[in-house]
C-alpha positions in Angstrom: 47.8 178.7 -140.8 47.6 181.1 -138.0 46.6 178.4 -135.7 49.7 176.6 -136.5 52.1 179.6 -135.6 50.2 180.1 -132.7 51.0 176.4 -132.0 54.4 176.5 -132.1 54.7 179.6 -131.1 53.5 178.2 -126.9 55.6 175.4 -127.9 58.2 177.3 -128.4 57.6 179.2 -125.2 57.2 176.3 -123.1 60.4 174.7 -124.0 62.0 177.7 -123.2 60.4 177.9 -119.6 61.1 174.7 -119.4 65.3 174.8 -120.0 65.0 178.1 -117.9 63.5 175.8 -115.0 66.1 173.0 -116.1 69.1 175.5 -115.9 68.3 177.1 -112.7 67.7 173.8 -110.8 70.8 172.4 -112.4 72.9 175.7 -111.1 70.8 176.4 -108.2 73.1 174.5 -106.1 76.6 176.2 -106.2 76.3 178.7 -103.5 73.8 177.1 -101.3 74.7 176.6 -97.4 73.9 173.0 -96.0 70.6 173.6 -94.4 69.7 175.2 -98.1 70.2 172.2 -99.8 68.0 169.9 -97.2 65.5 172.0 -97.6 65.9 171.6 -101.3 66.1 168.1 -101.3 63.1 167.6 -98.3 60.8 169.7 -100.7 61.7 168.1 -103.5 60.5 164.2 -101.7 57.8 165.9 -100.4 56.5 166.7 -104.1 57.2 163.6 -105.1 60.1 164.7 -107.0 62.5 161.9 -106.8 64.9 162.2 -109.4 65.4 166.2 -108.8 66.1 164.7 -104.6 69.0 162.3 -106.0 70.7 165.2 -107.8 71.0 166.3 -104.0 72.6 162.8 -102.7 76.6 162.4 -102.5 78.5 160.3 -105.1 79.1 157.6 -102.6 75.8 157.3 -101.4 74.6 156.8 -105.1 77.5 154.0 -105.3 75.9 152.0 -102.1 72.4 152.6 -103.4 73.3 151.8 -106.9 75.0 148.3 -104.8 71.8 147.8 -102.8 70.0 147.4 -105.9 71.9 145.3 -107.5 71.7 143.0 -104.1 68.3 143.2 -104.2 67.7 142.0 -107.3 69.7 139.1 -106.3 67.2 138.3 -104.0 65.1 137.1 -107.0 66.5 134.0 -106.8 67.0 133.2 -103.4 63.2 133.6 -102.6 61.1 130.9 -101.6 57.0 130.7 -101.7 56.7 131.3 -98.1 59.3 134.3 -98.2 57.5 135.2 -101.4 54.0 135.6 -99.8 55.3 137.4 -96.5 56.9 139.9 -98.9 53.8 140.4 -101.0 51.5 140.6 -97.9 53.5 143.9 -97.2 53.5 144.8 -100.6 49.5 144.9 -100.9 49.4 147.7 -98.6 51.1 149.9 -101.9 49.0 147.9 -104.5 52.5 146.2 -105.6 53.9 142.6 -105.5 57.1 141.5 -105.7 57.3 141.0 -109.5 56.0 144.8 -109.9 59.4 145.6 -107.9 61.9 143.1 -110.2 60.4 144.7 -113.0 61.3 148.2 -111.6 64.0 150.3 -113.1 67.0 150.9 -110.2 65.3 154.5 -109.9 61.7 153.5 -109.9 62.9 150.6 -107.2 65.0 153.8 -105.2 61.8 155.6 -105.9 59.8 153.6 -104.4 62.0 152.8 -101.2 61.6 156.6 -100.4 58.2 156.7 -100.7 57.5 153.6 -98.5 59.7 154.9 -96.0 58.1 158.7 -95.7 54.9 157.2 -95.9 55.7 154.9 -93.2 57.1 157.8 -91.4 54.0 159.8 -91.9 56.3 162.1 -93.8 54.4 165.3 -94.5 56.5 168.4 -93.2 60.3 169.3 -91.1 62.0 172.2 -90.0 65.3 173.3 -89.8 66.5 173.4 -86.7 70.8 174.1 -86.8 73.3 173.5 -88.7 76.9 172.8 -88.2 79.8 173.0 -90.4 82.7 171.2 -90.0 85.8 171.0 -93.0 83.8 169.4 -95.9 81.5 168.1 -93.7 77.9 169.4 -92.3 75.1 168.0 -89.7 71.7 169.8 -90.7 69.1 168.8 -87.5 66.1 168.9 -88.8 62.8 167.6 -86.6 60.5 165.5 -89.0 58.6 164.2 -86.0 61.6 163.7 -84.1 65.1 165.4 -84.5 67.2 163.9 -86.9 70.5 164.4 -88.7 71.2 164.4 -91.7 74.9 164.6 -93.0 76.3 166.4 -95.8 79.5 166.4 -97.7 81.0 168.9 -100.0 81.9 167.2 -103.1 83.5 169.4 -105.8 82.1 172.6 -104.0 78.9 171.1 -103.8 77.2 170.4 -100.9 75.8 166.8 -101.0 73.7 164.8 -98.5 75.5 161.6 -97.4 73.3 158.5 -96.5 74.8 156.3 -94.5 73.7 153.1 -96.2 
């Protein structure tokens, strides 16, 4: 009997830590500058953490990715064999064929876009470099083996990164 208290008692515990953890990343965001929120949404691809790195991403960024997708499983039916292989070829690389990717969910697909891309961009670290804000918009350089932008919005007080897709 013990043994069960004890039980539920670590459950209990853990689902606590757990909304804590859930609360704080869900508020975290209000009062963070630009640069603050890159970093949050770098760290979070970087573990692998793609759902917590779209909560970063602007409404209208979403939209266009949530449009991409749909496009893309479009594409289904326009593909031939010899289109079909070409895109499996690169596929292999990431132990994946096309039908793995038409079976995705629209966030495992996203998910998987992001990881192909840092891979491909041997993705493994940034830093900071400025920031500039300008109205409700922001530029965040950040080197990630080359300088890069990356733009930001502020949607309902929120700062949000825009992808220009």
């Amino acid at each position: 009997m013990d043994y069960i208290k004890i039980k539920i008692f670590y459950l209990l515990l853990i689902l606590t830590l757990a909304s804590c953890c859930i609360l704080v990343k869900d508020n975290q965001q209000s009062n963070q500058s630009p640069s603050e929120i890159v970093v949050c949404f770098l760290d979070a691809i970087l573990d692998g953490d793609y759902q917590t790195a779209a909560f970063y991403i602007s409404d209208e960024s979403a939209e266009s990715i949530h449009q991409l997708s749909n496009e893309f499983y479009n594409l289904k039916e326009i593909l031939n064999d010899e289109t079909e292989d070409l895109l499996n070829s690169i596929l292999l690389v990431y132990n994946l064929t096309t039908n793995d990717l038409f079976e995705m969910t629209e966030e495992e697909l996203i998910a998987t876009v992001i990881m192909v891309g840092m891979e491909m961009m041997e993705f493994e670290s940034y830093e900071i470099i400025s920031e500039k804000i300008i109205d409700n918009s922001a530029i965040v350089i950040v080197f990630i083996n080359y300088e890069t932008e990356i733009a930001l919005v502020n949607q309902d007080g929120l700062w949000k990164i825009r992808l220009d897709i």
